[in-house]
N, C-alpha and C positions, 0 to 999 in steps of 0.2 A: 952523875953523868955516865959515869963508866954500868953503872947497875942496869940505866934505861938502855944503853945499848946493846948490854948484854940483852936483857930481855926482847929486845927488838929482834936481836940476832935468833935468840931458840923462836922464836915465832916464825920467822921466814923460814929454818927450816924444817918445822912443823906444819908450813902450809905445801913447802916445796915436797913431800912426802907422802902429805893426803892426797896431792894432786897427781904424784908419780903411781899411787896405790889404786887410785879414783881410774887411769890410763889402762894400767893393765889388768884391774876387771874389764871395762870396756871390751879391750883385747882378747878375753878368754871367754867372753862371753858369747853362747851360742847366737845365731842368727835368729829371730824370731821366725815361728812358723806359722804357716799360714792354717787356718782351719779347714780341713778336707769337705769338699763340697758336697752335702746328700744329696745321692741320685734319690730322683722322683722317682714318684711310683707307676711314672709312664712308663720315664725310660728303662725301670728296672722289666716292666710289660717287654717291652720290646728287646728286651735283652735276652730275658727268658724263650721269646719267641723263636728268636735266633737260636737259641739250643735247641728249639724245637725241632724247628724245619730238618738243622743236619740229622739229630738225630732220626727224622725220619727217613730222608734221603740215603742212610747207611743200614739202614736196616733190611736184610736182606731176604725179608720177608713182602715185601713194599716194593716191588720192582714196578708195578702201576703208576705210581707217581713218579719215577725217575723218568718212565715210558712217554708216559702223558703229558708230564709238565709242559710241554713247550704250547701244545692244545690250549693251556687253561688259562683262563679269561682273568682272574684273579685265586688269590689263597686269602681264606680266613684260619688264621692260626691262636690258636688258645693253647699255651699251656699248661693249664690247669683247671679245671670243671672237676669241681668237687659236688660231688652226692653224698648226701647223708639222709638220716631219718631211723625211724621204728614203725612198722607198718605203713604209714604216711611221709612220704619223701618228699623229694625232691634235686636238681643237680644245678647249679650254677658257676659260673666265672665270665672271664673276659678273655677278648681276643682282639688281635690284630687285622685288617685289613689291607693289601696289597694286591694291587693292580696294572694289569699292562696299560698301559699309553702309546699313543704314538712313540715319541722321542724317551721309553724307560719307563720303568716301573716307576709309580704312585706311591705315596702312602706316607706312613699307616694313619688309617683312621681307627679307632675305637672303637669296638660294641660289649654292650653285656651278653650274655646267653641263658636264658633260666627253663628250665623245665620243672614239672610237676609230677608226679606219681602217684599210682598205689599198689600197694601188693606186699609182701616181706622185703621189708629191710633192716638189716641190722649194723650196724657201726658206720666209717666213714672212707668212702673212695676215693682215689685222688686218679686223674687219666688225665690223659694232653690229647690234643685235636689238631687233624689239618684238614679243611673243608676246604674241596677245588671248586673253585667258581668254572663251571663250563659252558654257560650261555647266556647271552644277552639280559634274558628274563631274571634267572638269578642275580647277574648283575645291580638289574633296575631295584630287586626287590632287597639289596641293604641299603638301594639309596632312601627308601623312603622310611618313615617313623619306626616302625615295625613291622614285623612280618613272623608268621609261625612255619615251619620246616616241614612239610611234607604238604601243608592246607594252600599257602602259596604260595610257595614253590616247591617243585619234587626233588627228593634226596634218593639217594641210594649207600648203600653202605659198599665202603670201596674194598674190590677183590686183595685179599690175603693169599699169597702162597706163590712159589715158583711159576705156574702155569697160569697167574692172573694176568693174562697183558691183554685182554679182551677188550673192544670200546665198549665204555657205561655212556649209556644217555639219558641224562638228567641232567637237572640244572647245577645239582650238586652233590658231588661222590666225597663221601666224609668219613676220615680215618680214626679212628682213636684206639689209643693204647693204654693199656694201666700196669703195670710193671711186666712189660716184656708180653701181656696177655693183650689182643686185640676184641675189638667192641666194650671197651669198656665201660662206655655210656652211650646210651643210644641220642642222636639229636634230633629224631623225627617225632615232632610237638614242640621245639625247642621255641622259643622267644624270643626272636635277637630283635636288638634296637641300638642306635645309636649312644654311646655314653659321650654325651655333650661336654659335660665340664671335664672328661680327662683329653677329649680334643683340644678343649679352650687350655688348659693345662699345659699341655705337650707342644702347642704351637703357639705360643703365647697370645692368641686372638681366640673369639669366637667363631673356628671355622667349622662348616657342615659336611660331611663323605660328600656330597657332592663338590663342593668347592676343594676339598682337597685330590678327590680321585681324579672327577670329569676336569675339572677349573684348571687341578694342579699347582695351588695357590700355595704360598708358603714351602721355605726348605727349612729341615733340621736336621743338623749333621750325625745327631744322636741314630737317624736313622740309616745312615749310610751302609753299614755295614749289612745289615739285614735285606734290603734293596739290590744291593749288588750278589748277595749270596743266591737269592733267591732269581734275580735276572741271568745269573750265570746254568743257573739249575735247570731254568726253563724258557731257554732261548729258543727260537722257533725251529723246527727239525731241517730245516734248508739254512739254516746259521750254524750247526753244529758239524 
């Protein structure tokens, strides 16, 4: 009798021990974490975008766009437009769309941009772009499937230098830089179109630049910042 109770007794508190041991792991033990969410490849677009713009806006070479924004109808801003090739080229990337509205700025809708080439090329480019939308017509012409840069609609390349605060008239005055060097790729021949599935992507529906610019369908907050940066920059010259 005295043996089962002994025994009974080291059991209880070998359970009363696992359980006190069992407590204070629990205790010491860190919090689970959560797994960090991957930014899409829209929103990192539009992120990049947003470097963009400041960057251009401080550049004090670029006093045209600081001048003019409040003028312009919308910004297509890209990034990144890489050329590459040998003899036989070509330059490509994406960009952002943003546009004024009544009540704020639009956007961003999605395009690709590609051109073609020929002549000497040798290795690979990399330049960012800010295209001003300055009329109606250029307007009209991302709403539709496609359109080529200078066939329909006219560009110009946007004045460089202290002394540029001239008005351009065209439908669209287009910046680009590639390290600190301007015209780094030219857009006149360019191919922009709508990239459907990184809209459908970024707004979780299949919406069209028209439904997002004119409609103004759908908000995502991923865009906020960029909208307001760019609303601030080019507020209309009797707002400032």
């Amino acid at each position: 009798m005295r043996a089962r109770l002994r025994l009974f007794t080291l059991f209880v508190f070998a359970a009363l021990a696992a359980a006190s041991l069992t407590a204070q792991s629990a205790e010491k033990a860190p919090a689970p974490t959560k797994t960090p969410r991957r930014t899409s490849n829209q929103q990192q677009l539009v992120n990049q975008a947003l470097t963009t713009w400041k960057n251009f806006l401080a550049d004090p070479n670029l006093p045209w766009i600081r001048e003019h924004a409040g003028e312009a109808m919308g910004f297509l801003i890209a990034p990144r437009i890489v050329r590459a090739g040998f003899i036989f080229g070509g330059s490509g990337g994406r960009g952002v769309l943003i546009v004024r509205g009544a009540n704020g700025w639009k956007g961003p809708a999605f395009y690709s941009i590609g051109t073609a080439s020929a002549g000497f090329q040798a290795g690979v480019q990399f330049s960012e772009s800010v295209m001003v939308v300055m009329t109606q017509a250029g307007l009209d012409s991302l709403m539709t499937q496609s359109f080529t840069m200078g066939a329909d609609a006219s560009v110009a390349a946007g004045p460089v230098g202290a002394g540029a605060g001239g008005t351009v008239r065209t439908d669209f005055v287009s910046f680009t830089r590639n390290r600190g060097l301007y015209g780094g790729v030219s857009v006149s021949g360019a191919v922009i179109r709508p990239s459907q599935d990184w809209n459908t992507a970024f707004w979780a529906k299949p919406l069209t630049p028209i439904e997002i610019i004119v409609q103004g369908m759908g908000h995502n907050a991923g865009a906020d910042a960029l909208l307001k940066a760019v609303g601030t920059a080019a507020a209309p010259p009797a707002a400032k």
